[in-house]
C-alpha positions as CSV (number, residue, x, y, z in Angstrom):
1,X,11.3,-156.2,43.1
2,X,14.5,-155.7,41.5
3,X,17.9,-155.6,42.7
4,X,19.9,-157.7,40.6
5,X,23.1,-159.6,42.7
6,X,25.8,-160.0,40.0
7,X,29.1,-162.0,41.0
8,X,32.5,-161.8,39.4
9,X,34.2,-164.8,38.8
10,X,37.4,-163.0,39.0
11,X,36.9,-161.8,42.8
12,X,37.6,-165.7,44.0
13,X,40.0,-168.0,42.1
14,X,38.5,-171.1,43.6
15,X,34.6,-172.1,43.2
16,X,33.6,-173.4,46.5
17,X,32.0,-177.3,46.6
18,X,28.3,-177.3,44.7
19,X,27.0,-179.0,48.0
20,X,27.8,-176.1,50.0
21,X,27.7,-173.0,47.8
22,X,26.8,-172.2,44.7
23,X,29.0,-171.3,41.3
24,X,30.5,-168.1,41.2
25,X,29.2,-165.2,38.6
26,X,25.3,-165.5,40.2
27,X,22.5,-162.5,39.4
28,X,19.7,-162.1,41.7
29,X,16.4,-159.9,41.6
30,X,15.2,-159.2,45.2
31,X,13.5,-156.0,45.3
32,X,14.6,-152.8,46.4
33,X,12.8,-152.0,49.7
34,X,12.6,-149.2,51.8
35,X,12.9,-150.9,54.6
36,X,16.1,-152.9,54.4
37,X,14.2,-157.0,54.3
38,X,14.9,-158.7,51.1
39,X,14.9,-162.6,50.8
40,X,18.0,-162.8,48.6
41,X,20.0,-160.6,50.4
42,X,23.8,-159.8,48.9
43,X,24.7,-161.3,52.5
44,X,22.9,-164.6,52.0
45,X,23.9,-164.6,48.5
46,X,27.6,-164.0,49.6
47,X,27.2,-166.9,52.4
48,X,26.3,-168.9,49.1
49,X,29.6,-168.3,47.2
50,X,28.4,-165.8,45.2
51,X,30.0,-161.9,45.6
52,X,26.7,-159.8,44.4
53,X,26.4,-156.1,43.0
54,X,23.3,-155.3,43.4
55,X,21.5,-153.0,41.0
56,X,18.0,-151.7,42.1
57,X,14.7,-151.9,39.4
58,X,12.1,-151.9,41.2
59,X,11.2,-150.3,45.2
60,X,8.7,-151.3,47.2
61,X,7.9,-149.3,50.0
62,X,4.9,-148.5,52.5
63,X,2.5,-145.2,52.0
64,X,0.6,-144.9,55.3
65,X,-1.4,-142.4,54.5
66,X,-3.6,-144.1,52.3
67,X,-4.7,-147.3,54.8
68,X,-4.8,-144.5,58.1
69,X,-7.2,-142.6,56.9
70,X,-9.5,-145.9,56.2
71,X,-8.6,-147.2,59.8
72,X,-8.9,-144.1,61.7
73,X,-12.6,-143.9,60.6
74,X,-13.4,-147.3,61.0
75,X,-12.7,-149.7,63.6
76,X,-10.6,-152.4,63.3
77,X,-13.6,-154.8,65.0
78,X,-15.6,-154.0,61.9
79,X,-13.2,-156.7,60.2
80,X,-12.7,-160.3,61.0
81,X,-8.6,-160.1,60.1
82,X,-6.6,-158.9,57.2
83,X,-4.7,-161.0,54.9
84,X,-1.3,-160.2,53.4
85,X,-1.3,-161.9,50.2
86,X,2.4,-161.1,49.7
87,X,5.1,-163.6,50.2
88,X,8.6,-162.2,52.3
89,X,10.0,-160.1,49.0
90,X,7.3,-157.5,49.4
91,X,5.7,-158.1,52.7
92,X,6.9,-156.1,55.4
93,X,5.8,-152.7,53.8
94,X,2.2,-154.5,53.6
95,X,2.8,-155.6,57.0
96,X,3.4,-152.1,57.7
97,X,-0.3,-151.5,57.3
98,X,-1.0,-152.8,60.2
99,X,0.6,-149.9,62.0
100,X,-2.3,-148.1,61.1
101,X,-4.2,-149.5,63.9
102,X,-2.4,-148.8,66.9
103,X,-3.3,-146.7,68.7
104,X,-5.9,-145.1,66.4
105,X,-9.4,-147.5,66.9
106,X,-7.6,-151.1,67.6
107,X,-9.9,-154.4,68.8
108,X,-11.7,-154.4,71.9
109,X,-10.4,-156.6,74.5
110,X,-13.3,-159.2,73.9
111,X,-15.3,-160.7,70.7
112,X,-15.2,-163.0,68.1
113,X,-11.1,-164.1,67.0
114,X,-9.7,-162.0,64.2
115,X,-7.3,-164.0,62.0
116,X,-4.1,-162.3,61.0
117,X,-3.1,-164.5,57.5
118,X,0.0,-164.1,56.3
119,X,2.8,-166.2,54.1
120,X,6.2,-168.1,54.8
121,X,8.3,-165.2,56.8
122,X,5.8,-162.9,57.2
123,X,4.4,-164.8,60.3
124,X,7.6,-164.4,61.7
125,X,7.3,-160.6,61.3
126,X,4.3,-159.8,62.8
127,X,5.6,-161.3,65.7
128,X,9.4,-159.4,65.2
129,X,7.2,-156.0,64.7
130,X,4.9,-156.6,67.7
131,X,1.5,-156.2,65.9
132,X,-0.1,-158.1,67.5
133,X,-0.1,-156.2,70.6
134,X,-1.0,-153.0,68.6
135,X,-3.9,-154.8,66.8
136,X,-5.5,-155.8,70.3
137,X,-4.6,-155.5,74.1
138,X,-5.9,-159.2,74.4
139,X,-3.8,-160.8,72.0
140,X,-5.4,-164.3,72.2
141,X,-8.1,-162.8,70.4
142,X,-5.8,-162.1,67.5
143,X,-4.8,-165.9,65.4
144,X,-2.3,-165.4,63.0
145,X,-3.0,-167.8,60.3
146,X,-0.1,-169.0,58.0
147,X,-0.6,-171.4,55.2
148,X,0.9,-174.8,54.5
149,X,1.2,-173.9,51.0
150,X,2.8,-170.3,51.0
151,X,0.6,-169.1,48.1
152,X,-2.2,-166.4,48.2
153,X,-4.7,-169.6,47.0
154,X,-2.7,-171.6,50.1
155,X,-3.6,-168.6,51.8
156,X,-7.7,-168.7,51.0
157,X,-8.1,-172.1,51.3
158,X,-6.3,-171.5,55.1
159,X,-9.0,-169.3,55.8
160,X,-12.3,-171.3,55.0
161,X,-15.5,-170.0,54.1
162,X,-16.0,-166.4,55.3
163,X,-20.0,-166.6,55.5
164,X,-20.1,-162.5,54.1
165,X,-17.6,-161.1,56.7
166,X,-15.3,-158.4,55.9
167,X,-11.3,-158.8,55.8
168,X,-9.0,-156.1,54.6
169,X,-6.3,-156.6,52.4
170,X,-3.7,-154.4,51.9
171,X,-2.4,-154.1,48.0
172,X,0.4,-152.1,46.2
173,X,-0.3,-149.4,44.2
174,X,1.9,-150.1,40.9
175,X,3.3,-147.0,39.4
176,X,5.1,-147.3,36.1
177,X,4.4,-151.0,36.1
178,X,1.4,-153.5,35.0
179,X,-0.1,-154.6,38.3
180,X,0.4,-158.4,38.3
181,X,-2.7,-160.6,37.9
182,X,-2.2,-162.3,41.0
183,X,-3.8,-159.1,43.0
184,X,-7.1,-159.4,41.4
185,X,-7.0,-163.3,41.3
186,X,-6.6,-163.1,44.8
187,X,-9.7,-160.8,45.7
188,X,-11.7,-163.1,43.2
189,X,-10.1,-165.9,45.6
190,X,-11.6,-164.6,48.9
191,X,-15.1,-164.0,47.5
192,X,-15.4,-167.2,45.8
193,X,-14.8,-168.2,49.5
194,X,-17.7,-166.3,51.1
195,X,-15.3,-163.4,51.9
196,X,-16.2,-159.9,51.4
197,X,-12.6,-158.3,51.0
198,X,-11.9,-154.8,51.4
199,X,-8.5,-153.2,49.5
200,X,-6.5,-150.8,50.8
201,X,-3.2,-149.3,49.4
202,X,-0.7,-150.2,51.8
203,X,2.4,-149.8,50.1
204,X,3.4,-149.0,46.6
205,X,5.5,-150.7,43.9
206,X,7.6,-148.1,41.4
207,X,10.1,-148.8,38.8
208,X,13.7,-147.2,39.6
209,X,14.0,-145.5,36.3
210,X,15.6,-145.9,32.9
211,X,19.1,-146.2,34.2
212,X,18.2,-148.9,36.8
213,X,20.1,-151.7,34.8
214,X,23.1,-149.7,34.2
215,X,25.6,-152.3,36.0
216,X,24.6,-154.9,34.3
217,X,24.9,-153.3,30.9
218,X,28.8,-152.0,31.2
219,X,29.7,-155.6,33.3
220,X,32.1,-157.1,31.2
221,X,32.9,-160.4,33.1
222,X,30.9,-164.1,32.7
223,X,27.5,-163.9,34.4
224,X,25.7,-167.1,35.6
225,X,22.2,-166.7,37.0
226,X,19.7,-164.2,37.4
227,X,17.5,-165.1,40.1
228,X,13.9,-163.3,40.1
229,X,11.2,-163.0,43.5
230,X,8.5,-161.8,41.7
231,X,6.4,-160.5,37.9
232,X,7.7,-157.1,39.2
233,X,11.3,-157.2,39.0
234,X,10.9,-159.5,35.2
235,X,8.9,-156.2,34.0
236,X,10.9,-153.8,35.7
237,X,14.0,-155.3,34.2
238,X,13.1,-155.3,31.0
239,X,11.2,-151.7,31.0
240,X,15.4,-151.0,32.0
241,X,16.9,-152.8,29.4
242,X,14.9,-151.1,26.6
243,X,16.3,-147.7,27.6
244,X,19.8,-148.8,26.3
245,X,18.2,-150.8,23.5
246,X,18.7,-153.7,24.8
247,X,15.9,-157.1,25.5
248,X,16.3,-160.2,27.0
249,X,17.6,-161.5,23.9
250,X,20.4,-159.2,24.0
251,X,20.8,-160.7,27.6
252,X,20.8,-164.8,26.3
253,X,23.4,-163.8,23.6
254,X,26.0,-161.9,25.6
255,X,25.5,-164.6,28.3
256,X,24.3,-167.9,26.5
257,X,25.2,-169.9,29.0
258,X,22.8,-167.7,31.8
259,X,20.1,-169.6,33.8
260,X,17.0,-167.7,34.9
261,X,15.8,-168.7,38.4
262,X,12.3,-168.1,39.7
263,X,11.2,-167.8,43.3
264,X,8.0,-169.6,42.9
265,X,5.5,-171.0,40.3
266,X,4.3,-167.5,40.4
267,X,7.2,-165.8,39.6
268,X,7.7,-168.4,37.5
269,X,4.6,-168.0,35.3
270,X,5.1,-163.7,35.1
271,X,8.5,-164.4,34.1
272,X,7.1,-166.1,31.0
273,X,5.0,-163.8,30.6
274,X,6.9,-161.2,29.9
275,X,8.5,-163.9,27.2
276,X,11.1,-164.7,29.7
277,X,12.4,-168.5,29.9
278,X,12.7,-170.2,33.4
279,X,14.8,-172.7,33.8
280,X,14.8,-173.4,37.7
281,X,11.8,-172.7,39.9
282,X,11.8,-173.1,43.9
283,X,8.4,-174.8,44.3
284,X,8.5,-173.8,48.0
285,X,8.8,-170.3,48.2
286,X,8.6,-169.9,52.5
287,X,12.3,-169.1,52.5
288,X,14.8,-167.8,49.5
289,X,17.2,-171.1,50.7
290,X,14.7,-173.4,48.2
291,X,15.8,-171.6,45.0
292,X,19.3,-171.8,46.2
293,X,19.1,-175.3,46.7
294,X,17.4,-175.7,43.2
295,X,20.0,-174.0,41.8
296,X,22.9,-176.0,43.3
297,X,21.3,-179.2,42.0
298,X,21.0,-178.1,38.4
299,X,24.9,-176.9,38.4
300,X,25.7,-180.6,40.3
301,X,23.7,-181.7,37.5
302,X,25.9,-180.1,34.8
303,X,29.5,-181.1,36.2
């Protein structure tokens, strides 16, 4: 997901207290979503003491088409739930799947529960978006399941052994990026657990294009952080910063003094993938807040 938040240090002349905001000059990558959720927000990101620019790599967005056709020819009780390995950055177009089954073939009013299992936020959303309702008239027969540990393995061991029953999952399709290994780690997840998954493409993950990191290349003032959300935005800020001949090293020597953020081991781990350091990693990623927080202890750290 990319949308990098870039603060000026020159738009404030005084840094606010490290207990209640963080340093000025911040970059964030939230992605770019069709739909306008993001977990680092310029707004949240502003409330922090930062002023972002954002500066779109990656979208994110839902395609319908794709998971109606599957549900309008199968009933939704031929499932026991759906699980939406995706934490809040790119969520609510997966969420969006659910759409597909109201009012096409949605569960009948009795049978055996069908676990919605979703991560952190996403909970929340289901509830916001009223899916429940369009999943089944009788909603006690619908659980939403939300792990402790907001991971897609906190998210299989939630849902014990599945004994051979069939949950769908709704995936991205990744154009003009590498799909990230946590997709088929995750389906390798739910049928070590006796789970016989089913993937749909829900929604879709695209890289914005060569001049996506354009900002960020002409901004002349100190930059401070870049703050990531997931493998997607690392690659697709790169794939951008090789248009203008330009790689992370280019980055680390314009900026030396730049700390990477990652929200989540996950993120975390891609980011190094991709030959990207980490230096500050949100082990909780439920809510965007824990990264900020990690990030306000390093610089209180540093002072």
């Amino acid at each position: 997901m990319a949308e990098l938040y870039i603060t000026n240090s020159n738009s404030s002349p005084i840094v606010p207290p490290l207990d209640t905001a963080l340093p000025l000059s911040a970059v964030s990558s939230p992605s770019q979503p069709h739909r306008t959720y993001s977990p680092a927000s310029p707004d949240l990101l502003s409330l922090a003491g930062a002023a972002p620019l954002p500066v779109p790599t990656v979208s994110v967005g839902p395609t319908p088409l794709t998971i109606r056709k599957l549900l309008h020819s199968q009933s939704a009780d031929q499932f026991s739930g759906v699980a939406v390995h995706r934490r809040a950055p790119a969520s609510p177009p997966s969420l969006l799947a659910l759409d597909g089954w109201g009012p096409a073939k949605p569960l009948a009013g009795t049978g055996p529960t069908f676990v919605v299992a979703a991560l952190g936020k996403d909970a929340e959303l289901i509830y916001e978006e009223g899916l429940v309702d369009k999943l089944c008239g009788n909603s006690t027969r619908v659980r939403v399941l939300v792990p402790e540990i907001a991971s897609p393995t906190g998210l299989v061991e939630s849902l014990g052994f599945g004994h051979g029953r069939r949950i769908l999952c709704p995936i991205p399709s990744v154009i003009d990026l590498t799909e990230p290994p946590v997709i088929p780690d995750f389906m390798k997840d739910l049928e070590a657990a006796g789970w016989f998954p089913v993937k749909v493409t829900a929604y879709e993950t695209r890289w914005m294009g060569p001049k996506c990191v354009e900002k960020l290349i002409n901004l002349d003032e100190k930059l401070d952080a870049v703050l990531f959300t997931s493998t997607a935005e690392v690659e697709g800020l790169l794939k951008g910063l090789d248009e203008f001949g330009w790689d992370w090293r280019t980055v680390n020597r314009r900026w030396p003094e730049i700390v990477v953020g990652a929200h989540g081991p996950v993120t975390a781990k891609g980011a190094e993938s991709f030959g990207v350091a980490v230096d500050v990693v949100s082990e909780r990623f439920s809510s965007f807040d824990v990264l900020l927080d990690a990030l306000k202890l390093r610089w209180r750290g540093s002072c």
